[in-house]
C-alpha positions, -999 to 999 in steps of 0.1 A, spaced: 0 0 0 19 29 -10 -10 55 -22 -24 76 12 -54 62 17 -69 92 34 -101 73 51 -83 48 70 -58 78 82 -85 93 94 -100 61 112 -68 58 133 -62 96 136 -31 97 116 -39 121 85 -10 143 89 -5 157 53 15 187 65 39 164 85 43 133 65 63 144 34 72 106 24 53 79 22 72 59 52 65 88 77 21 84 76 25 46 69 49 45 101 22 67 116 -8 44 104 16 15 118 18 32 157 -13 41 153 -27 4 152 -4 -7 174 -17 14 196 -52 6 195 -45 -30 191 -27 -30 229 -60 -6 240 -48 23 247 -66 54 239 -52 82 217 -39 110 230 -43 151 221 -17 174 209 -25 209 199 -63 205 209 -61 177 180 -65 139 185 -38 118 174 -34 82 168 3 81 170 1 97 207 -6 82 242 -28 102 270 -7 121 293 4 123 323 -12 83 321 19 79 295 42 91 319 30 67 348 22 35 330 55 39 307 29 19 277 49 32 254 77 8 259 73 -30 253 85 -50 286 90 -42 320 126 -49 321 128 -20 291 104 2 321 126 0 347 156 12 324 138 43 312 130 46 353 167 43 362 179 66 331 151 93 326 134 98 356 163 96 381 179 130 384 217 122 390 220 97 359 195 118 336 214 152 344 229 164 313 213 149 290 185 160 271 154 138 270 128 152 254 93 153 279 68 147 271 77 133 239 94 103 254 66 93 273 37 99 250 50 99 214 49 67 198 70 79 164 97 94 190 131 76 180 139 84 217 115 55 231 127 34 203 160 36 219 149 25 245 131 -6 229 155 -19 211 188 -14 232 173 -15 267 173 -53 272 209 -56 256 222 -30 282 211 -57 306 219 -87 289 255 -76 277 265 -115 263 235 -111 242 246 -76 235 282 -88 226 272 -117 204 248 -93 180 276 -65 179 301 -93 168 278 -100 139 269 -65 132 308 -57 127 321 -89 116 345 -92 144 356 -59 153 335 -59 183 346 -87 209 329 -80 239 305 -50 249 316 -37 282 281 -12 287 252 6 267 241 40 274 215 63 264 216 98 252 253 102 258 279 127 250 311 131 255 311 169 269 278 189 259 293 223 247 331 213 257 353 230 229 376 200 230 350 179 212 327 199 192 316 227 210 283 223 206 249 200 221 254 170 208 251 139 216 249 100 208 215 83 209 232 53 220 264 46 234 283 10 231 314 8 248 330 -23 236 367 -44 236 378 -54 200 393 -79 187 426 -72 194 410 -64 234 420 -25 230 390 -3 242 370 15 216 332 24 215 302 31 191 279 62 189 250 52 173 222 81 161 187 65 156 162 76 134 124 67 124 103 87 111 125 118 107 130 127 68 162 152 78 148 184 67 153 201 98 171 235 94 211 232 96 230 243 129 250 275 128 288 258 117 311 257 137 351 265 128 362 234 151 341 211 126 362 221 100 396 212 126 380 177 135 373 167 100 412 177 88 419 156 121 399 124 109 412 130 70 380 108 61 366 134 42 370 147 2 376 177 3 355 193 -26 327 175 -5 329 199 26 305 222 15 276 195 6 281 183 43 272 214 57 240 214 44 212 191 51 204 169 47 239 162 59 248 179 79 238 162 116 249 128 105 284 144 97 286 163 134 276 132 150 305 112 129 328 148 139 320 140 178 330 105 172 362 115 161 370 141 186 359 115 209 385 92 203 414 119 198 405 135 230 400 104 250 424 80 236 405 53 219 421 26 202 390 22 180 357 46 173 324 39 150 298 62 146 261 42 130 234 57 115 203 35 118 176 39 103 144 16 85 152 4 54 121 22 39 127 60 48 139 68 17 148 98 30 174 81 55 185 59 29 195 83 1 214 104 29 235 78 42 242 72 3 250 106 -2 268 105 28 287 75 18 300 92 -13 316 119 8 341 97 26 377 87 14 376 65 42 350 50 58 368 30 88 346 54 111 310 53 93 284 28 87 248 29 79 228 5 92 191 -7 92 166 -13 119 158 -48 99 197 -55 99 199 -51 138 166 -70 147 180 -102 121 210 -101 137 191 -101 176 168 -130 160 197 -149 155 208 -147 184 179 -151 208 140 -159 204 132 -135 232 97 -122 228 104 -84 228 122 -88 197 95 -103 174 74 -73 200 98 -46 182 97 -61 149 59 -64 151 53 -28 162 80 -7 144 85 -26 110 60 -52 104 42 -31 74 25 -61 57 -2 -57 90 -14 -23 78 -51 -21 71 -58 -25 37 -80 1 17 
């Protein structure tokens, strides 16, 4: 189903023409959205407007329904909601309570249970870099280096996820992964930054007549998350530093920038794209655990959409 069917949009409160440029962004809306109903829970309001991608507040915030086990709960209770390991970092309320397209909570879903199960973790990561991961040592959330320290990049940002890992010749090294969903990058560019332009001469992973196209988006926040990975690892001494982009295979918009992205790299030791359906194979191998077929089902299983 790839035409907009506007009635059954409107059945699940999810006809969001002025939001949903793409087709993946209202059928991933259309997909919460019946997830949603199908678990019972009632949509919830933004801007004095129902919507079928949104939970009820402040029930959202009590229940925590918008993540899919209790062990992933009581990680998002231990990370977001307690002040001295949430302070710093920037999670967005009520959004990561209430918002089922948020690729915050989806963080959460899909990495939460492997920060607590780090064998699991370590055998997926092994298979997700062919080796170069040999054991995972920790997973964090919404991490960053220094927040505005000019010794990384001066400015906010930070890594969805966090893997700190032993390769395969044991020396320490990590991966910053940024998640997306149903973002399509249009977002307006930061202001730049003159220390970008002193990280990427550090890394020397970059063509230079391609400077300019990563400035702009919809380039230029994958290339200051890859620029925090390498300050990351100058500053701090890492033997070894990956930044991921992942992303689902169908948001065209995700997949042509980490093309384009790919085409701006001499070197791409540093940078991968991956998929959401990569990541959940690779945990399927792995382990039959019922929250991963729970993830799969709810973020990427599109063949369950209503038909018109």
């Amino acid at each position: 189903m790839r035409e907009r069917p506007e009635a059954i949009l409107r059945q699940f409160h999810a006809w969001e023409p002025r939001t949903d440029k793409v087709p993946f962004q209202w059928r991933a809306r259309l997909l919460q959205s019946v997830w949603r109903e199908a678990a019972g829970l009632k949509a919830g309001e933004y801007r004095s407007k129902t919507r079928g991608a949104r939970l009820v507040m402040p029930e959202a915030a009590v229940t925590l329904a918008n993540y899919l086990t209790e062990n992933i709960r009581a990680v998002v209770r231990r990370e977001v909601e307690d002040p001295s390991r949430s302070r710093g970092k920037l999670y967005g309320k009520p959004r990561i309570y209430d918002n089922l397209l948020s690729s915050q909570p989806l963080c959460f879903n899909l990495f939460a249970e492997l920060s607590i199960d780090l064998a699991l973790a370590s055998g997926v990561f092994q298979d997700l870099t062919n080796g170069r991961v040999r054991e995972v040592l920790a997973i964090d959330f919404e991490h960053s280096p220094g927040r505005g320290d000019p010794r990384y990049t001066g400015d906010r940002s930070a890594f969805d996820v966090y893997v700190s890992f032993l390769n395969a010749r044991n020396q320490p090294g990590f991966i910053g992964i940024e998640v997306k969903y149903h973002e399509n990058l249009q977002d307006e560019v930061s202001a730049h930054r003159a220390r970008y332009d002193q990280i990427a001469a550090e890394m020397g992973c970059f063509h230079e007549d391609k400077l300019a196209t990563l400035k702009r988006k919809p380039l230029q926040q994958i290339w200051r998350d890859h620029l925090l990975v390498g300050a990351h690892q100058f500053v701090d001494a890492y033997a070894d530093a990956l930044f991921v982009f992942l992303y689902p295979e169908e948001n065209t918009a995700c997949a042509q920038a980490v093309q384009a992205y790919e085409c701006c790299l001499n070197d791409n030791n540093t940078f991968e794209g991956w998929t959401l359906e990569r990541v959940v194979s690779r945990l399927s191998a792995h382990s039959e655990a019922e929250w991963i077929q729970a993830f799969r089902s709810r973020y990427l299983d599109f063949a369950a959409l209503p038909k018109g």
